[in-house]
N, C-alpha and C positions, 0 to 999 in steps of 0.2 A: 543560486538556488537550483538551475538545472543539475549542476554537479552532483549535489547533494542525492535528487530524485534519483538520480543516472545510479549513486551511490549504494542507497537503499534498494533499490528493483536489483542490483546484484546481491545485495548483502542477504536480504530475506528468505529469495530462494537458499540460499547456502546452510542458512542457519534452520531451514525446514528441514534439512535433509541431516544435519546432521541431530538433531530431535528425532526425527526418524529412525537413525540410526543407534542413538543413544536407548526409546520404546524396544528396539526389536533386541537388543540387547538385555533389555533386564526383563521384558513380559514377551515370552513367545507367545501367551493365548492373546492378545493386542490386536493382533496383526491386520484383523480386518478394516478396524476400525481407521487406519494412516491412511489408507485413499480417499476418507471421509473426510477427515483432519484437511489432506491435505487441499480439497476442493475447496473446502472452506476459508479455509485461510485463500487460495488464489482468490477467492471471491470477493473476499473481504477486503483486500489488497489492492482490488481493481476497484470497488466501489470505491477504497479511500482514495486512490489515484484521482478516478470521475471525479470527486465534491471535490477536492481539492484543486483543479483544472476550472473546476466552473466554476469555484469562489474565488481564485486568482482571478479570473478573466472579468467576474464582476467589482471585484473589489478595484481592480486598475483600472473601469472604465468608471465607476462611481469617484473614484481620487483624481481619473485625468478628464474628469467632468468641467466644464469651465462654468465661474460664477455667473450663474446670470445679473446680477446686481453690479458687476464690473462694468464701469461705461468706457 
C-alpha cells in the first residue's frame, strides 16, 4: 500500500504539469489562473493524504482491537 502512495505523490505532480503545459498551449489568456489550479490541487492532495493516514491508523487500530468478550 506504501508503494502504491510512493506511486501516486510521484505520478500527480507530473501529470499537473503536464495539464499545465497542455492550458498554456491551447489558451494563452489562462495563464493566471495555473498557480490557482495548481495550489489547489496541492491542497487537495495533502488533505487526501491527511484522512487517508488518519483513517488507516483508525481503521487498524479499531480491526487490531481485541474482543473483549474473549476469555
Amino acid at each position: 500500500m506504501n508503494e502504491l502512495l510512493v506511486i501516486a505523490w510521484l505520478l500527480l505532480p507530473a501529470s499537473a504539469l503536464l495539464i499545465q503545459y497542455y492550458l498554456i498551449q491551447k489558451r494563452q489568456n489562462l495563464l493566471w489562473i495555473l498557480p490557482l489550479l495548481s495550489l489547489a490541487v496541492t491542497f487537495f492532495i495533502g488533505l487526501a493524504a491527511v484522512f487517508y493516514a488518519f483513517f488507516l491508523i483508525l481503521f487498524t487500530k479499531v480491526l487490531m482491537a481485541e474482543d473483549p468478550h474473549q476469555s
